[in-house]
N, C-alpha and C positions, 0 to 999 in steps of 0.2 A: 265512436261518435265524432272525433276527430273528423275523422275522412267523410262525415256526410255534413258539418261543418264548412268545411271548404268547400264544397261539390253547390252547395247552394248559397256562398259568399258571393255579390256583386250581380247577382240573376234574379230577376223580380217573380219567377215562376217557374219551379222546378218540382219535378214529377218522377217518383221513381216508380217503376213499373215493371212488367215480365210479356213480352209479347203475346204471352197464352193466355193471358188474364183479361177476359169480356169486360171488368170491373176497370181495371186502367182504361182500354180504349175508350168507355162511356167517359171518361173522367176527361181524358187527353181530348175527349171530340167538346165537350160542353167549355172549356175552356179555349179552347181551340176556337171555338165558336161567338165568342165575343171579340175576337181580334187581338187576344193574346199568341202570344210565339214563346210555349214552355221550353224552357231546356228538359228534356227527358232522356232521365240515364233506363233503359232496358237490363234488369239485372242476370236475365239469363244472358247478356250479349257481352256485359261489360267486363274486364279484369277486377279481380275482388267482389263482386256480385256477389257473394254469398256472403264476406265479410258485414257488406253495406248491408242487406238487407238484414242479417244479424246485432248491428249496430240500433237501425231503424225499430227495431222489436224490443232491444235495450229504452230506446225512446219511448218505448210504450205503443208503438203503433202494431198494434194486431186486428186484422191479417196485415201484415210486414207490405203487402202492393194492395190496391195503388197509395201514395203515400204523398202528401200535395204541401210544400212550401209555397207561402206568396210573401212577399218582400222581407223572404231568410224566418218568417218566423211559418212553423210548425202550424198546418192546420189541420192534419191527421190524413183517414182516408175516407174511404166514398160516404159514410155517412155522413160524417164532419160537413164532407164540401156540398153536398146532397142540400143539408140543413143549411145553410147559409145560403144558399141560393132561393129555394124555398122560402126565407126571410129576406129577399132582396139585398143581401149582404156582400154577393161574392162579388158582385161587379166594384161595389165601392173600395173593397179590398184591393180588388185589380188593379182601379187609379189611382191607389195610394203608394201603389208599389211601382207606380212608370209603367206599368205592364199594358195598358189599354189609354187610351185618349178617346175622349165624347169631344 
């Protein structure tokens, strides 16, 4: 938990994800889409990729992708971020974390 810790210190929007996963892309495009710029670690691409997404599942995030921080805190995966937006909530998260400007 350490190393996913650090991976989303000082980044207002981090995504971790698996290239083959339909469910990250929707995630990566809808944020993507308000003029955020996620850091996205790919776990099938990265070194330790199976540690992190092991750690990520320790977190309670199941399924382990896609998997969405906004400013370092834990917002789960695509239900989580699904439901917040749905409640008008993900954008004001977004500029709370620097990640978007209106």
């Amino acid at each position: 938990m350490e190393m996913v810790t650090r991976m989303v210190a000082d980044r207002p929007v981090v995504i971790f994800s698996r290239t083959t996963c339909c469910m990250s892309h929707t995630i990566k495009t809808l944020i993507s889409g308000f003029g955020a710029n996620p850091t996205v670690y790919e776990l099938d691409e990265v070194p330790y990729g199976g540690q992190i997404e092991r750690a990520l599942q320790q977190m309670g995030c199941k399924p382990s992708v896609p998997v969405v921080f906004i400013g370092q805190q834990l917002i789960g995966g695509p239900n989580q971020v699904m439901s917040l937006q749905v409640k008008n909530q993900l954008v004001p998260l977004l500029i709370r974390a620097g990640a978007i400007w209106l």
